[in-house]
C-alpha positions as CSV (number, residue, x, y, z in Angstrom):
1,X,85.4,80.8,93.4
2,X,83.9,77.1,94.4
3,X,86.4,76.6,96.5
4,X,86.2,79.6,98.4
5,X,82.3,79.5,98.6
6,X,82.8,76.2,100.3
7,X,85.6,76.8,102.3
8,X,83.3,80.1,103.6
9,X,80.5,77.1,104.3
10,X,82.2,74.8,105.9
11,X,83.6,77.5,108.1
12,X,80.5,79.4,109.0
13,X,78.2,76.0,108.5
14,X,75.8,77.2,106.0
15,X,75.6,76.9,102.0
16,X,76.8,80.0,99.9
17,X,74.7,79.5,97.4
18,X,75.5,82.9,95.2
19,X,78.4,84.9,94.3
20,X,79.7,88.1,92.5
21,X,83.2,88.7,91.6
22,X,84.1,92.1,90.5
23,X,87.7,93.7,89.3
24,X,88.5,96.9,89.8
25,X,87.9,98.5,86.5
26,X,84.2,97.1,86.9
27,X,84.0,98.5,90.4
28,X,85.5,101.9,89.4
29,X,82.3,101.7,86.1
30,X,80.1,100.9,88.5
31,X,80.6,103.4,90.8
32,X,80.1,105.6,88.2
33,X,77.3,104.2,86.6
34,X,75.5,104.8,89.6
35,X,76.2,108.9,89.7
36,X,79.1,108.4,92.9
37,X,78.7,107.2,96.7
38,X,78.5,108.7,99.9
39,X,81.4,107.1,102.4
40,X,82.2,108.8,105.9
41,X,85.9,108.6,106.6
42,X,86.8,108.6,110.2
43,X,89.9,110.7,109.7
44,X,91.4,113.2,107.0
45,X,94.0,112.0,104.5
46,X,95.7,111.3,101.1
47,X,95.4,108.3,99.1
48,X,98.5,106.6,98.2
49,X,97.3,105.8,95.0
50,X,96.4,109.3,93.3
51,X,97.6,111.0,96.1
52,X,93.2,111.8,96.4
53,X,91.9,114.1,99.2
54,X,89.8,112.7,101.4
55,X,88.8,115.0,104.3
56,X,87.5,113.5,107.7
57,X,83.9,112.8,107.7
58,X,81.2,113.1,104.5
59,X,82.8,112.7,101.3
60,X,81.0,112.0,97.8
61,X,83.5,109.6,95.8
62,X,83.6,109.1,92.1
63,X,84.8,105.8,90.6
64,X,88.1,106.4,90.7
65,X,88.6,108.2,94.1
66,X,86.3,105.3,95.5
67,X,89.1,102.7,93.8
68,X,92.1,104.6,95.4
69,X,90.0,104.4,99.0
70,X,89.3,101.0,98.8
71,X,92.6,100.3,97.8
72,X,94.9,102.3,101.0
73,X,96.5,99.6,102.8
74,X,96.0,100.2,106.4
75,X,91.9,100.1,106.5
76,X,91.7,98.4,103.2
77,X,88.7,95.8,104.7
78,X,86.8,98.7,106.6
79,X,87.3,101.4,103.8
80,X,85.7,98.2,101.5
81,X,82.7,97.4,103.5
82,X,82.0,100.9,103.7
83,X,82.0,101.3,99.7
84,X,79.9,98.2,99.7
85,X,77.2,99.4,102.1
86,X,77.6,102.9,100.3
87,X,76.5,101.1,96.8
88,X,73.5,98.8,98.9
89,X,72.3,102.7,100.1
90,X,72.7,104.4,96.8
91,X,70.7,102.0,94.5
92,X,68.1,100.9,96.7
93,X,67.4,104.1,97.6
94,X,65.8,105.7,94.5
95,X,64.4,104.2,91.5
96,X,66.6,106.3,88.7
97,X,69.4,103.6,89.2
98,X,66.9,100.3,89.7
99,X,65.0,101.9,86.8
100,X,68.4,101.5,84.8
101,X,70.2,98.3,86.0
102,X,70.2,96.7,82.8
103,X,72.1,99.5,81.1
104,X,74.3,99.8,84.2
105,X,75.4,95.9,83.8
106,X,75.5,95.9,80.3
107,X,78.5,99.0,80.9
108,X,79.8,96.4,82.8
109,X,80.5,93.6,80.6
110,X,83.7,91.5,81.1
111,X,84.4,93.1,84.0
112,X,82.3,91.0,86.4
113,X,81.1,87.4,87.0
114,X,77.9,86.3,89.0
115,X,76.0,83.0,89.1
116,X,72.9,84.7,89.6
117,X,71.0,84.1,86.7
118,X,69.0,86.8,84.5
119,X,66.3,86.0,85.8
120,X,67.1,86.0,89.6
121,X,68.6,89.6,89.1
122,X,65.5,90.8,87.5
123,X,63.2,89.2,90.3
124,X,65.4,91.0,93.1
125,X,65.1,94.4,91.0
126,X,61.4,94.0,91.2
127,X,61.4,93.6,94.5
128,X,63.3,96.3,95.5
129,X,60.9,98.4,93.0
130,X,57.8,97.1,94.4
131,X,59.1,97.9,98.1
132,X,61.5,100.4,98.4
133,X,62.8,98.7,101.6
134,X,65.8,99.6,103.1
135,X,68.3,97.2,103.8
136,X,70.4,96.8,107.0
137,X,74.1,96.2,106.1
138,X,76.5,95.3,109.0
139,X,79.8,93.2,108.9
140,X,81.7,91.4,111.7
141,X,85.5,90.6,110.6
142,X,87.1,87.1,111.9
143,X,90.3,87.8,112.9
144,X,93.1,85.3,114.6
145,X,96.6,84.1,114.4
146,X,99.1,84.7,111.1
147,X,101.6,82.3,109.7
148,X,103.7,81.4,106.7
149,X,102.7,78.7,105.3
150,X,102.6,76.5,101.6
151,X,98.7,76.2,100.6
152,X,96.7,74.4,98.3
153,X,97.0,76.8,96.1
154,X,100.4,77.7,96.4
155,X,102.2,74.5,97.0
156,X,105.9,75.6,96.1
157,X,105.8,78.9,97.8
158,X,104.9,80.0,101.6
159,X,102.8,82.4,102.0
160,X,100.8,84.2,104.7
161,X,97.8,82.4,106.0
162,X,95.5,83.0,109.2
163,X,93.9,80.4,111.4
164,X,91.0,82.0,113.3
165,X,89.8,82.1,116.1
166,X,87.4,79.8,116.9
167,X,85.8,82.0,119.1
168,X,85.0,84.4,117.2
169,X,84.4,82.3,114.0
170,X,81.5,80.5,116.7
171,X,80.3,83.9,117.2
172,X,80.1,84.8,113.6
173,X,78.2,81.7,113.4
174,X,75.7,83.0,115.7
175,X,75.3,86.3,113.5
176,X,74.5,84.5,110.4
177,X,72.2,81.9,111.7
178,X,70.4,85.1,113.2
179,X,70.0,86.5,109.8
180,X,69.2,83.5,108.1
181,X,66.2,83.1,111.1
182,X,64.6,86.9,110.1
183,X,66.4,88.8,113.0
184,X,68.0,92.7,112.1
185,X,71.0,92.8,113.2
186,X,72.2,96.2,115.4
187,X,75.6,97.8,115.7
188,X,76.0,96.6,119.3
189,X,75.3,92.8,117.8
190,X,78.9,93.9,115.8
191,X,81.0,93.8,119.3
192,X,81.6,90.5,120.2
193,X,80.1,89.8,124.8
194,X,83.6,89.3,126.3
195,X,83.7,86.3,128.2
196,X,83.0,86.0,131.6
């Protein structure tokens, strides 16, 4: 976890300064916990784990449909980002699931890791009570070039690694430090200005 919070620094030049690590029983509980999410799927198919139904456009997902979605291979990034904004909309949308976070984490136990403290999760809960603001979730994806390589990590073994593209790292760079400075974000702020 350090290391990827600082190699996520380094590469976008700014501290990461909190995490949350979740496994998939804990997401699958969690989802749950919260009574389902709302995803749209941009075509009809069938998991290939469960074999689940999911039918182009609205679906409501239960914790273990929403596991086998996450989990399909060939949009596995886009299908999570969209369970990830679907959880951001579902609790900070009512107060029935703020109202009950502690009994929702508490289901959790073992299955997740933060170092947000007490304290800090309890202060954003508040908030979100006191407010009942909605929150703009977008995500920009760095792609670039693969290779088979040994890693730190795997020093014995190759195994596939990506170096980016610096161009589009620079302009995820941009998107953060536009965050960071108070700005909302729009969809067409997603599509990276071709250059000239």
């Amino acid at each position: 976890i350090d290391c990827s919070m600082g190699t996520l620094g380094n590469l976008y030049q700014e501290n990461v300064d909190y995490y949350v690590q979740i496994n998939f029983n804990g997401f699958s509980t969690m989802i749950d916990a919260i009574g389902g999410i709302t995803i749209d799927s941009e075509k009809s198919f069938r998991t290939s784990e469960g074999g689940y139904y999911i039918s182009q456009g609205t679906n409501q997902l239960n914790g273990t449909v929403a596991l086998s979605y996450v989990r399909e291979r060939n949009a596995r990034g886009r299908h999570q980002m969209q369970a990830i904004e679907a959880i951001i909309q579902k609790v900070s949308s009512g107060t029935t699931v703020l109202n009950n976070y502690s009994a929702i984490l508490n289901s959790m136990e073992g299955m997740f890791t933060t170092n947000m403290s007490s304290s800090d999760i309890s202060a954003l809960v508040r908030m979100q009570l006191s407010d009942m603001a909605s929150w703009n979730v977008k995500s920009f994806a760095v792609s670039g070039q693969g290779s088979s390589q040994k890693t730190y990590s795997m020093p014995t073994k190759r195994s596939y690694v990506m170096y980016p593209d610096e161009t589009q790292i620079n302009y995820a760079r941009i998107l953060v430090d536009k965050v960071i400075d108070g700005v909302i974000l729009s969809d067409e702020d997603m599509v990276m200005p071709t250059l000239q």
